[in-house]
ROLOKOL-403783 format. One record per atom (N, C-alpha, C): x, y, z. Coordinates in steps of 0.1 Angstrom, whole numbers, padded with zeros to 4 digits, always signed. Each point is the difference from the previous one (the first is absolute). Last residue first. Example, Ala and Ser with C-alpha at 12.3 -4.5 7.8 and 13.67 -1.06 7.14 Angstrom:
+0128-0022+0071/+0009+0011+0000/-0008+0011+0008/+0003-0057-0001/-0009+0012+0000/+0009+0012+0000/
REM end
This chain:
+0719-0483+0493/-0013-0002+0008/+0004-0016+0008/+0043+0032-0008/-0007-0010-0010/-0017-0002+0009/+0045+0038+0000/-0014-0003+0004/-0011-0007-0007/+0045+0019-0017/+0003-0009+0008/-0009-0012+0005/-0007+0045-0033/-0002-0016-0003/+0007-0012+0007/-0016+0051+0000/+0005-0007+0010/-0003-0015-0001/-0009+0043-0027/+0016-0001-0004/+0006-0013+0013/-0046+0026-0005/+0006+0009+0004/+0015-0010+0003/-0039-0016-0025/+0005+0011-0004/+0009+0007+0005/-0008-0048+0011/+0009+0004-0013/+0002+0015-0004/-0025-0011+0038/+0012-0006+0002/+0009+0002-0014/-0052+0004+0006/+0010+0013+0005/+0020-0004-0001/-0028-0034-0014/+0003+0016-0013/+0003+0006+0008/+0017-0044+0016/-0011+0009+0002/-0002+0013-0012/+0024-0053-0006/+0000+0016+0012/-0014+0003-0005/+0019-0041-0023/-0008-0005+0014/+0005+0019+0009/+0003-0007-0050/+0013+0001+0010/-0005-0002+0015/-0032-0008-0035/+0010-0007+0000/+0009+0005+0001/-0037+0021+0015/+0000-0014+0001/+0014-0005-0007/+0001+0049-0003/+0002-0006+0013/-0005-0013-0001/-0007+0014-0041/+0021+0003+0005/-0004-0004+0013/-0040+0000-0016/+0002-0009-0003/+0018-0001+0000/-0022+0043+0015/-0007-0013+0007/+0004-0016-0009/+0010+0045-0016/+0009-0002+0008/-0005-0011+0011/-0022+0005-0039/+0012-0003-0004/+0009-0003+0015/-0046+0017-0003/+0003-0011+0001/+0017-0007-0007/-0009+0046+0006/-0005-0010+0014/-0001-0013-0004/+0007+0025-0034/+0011+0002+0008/-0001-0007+0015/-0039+0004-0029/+0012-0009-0008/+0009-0003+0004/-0031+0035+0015/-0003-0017+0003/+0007-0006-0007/+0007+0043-0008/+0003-0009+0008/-0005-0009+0009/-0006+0018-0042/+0014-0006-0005/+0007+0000+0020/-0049+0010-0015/+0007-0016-0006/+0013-0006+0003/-0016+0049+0009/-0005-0008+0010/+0000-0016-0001/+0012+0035-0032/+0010+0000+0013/-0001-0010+0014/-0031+0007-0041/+0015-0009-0003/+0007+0001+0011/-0036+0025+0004/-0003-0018+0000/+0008-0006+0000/+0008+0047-0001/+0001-0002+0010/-0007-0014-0004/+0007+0021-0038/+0009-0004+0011/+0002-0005+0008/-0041+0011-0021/+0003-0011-0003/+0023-0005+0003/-0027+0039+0020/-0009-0011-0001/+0008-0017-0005/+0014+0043-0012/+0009+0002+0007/-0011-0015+0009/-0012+0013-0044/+0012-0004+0001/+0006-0002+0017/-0042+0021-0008/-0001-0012-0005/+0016-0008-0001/+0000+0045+0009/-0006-0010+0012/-0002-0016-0004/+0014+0036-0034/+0008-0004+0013/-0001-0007+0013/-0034+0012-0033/+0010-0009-0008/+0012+0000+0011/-0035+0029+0014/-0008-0014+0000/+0006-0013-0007/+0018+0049-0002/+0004-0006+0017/-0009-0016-0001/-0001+0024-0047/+0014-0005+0008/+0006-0005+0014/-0044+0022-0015/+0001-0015-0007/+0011-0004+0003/-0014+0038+0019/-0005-0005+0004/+0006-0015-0011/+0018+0038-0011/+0004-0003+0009/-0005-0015+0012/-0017+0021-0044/+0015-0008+0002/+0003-0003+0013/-0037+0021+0001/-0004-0010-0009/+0011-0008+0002/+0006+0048+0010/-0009-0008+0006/+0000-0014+0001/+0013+0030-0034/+0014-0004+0008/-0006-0006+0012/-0028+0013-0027/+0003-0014-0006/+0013-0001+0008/-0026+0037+0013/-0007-0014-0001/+0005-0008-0004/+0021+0043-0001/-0001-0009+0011/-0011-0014+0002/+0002+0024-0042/+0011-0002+0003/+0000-0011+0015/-0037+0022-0010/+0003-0011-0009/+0015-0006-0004/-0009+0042+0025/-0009-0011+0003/-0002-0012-0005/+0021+0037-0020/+0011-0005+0012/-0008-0009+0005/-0020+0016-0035/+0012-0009-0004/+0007-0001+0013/-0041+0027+0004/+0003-0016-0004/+0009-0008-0002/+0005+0047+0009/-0005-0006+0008/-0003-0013+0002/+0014+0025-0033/+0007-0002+0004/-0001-0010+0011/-0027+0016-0023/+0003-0007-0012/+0012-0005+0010/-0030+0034+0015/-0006-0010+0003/+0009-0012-0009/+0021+0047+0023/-0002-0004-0014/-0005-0018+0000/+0001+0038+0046/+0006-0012-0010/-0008+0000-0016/-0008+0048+0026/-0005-0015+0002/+0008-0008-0011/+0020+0046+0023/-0005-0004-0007/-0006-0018+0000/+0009+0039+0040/+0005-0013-0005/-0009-0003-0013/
REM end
């Protein structure tokens, strides 16, 4: 087996380093995004709870009562 060509050797090495790099920078920008998803996702239901808690006071039901469609059943 003839020995690698040292010119070569680097460039792939320095290759994989930066594909390295990239890689490492783009999962720490996808996370940061998926972070700030998940807060909004977490805003948007405490919002929903309290939505469906102020439909049941003034239709005197129950949330369970309104979600599963049994608006006969007054408190």
């Amino acid at each position: 087996m003839t020995t690698p060509d040292p010119t070569t050797l680097g460039i792939l090495v320095t290759s994989i380093g930066g594909l390295t790099t990239a890689i490492g920078v783009l999962w720490k920008t996808v996370l940061s995004h998926f972070r700030s998803i998940e807060e909004r996702l977490a805003q948007c239901e405490d919002d929903r709870s309290r939505l469906w808690e102020t439909l049941a006071r003034e239709t005197k039901h129950t949330v369970d009562d309104l979600r599963n469609g049994n608006k006969g059943r007054s408190k």
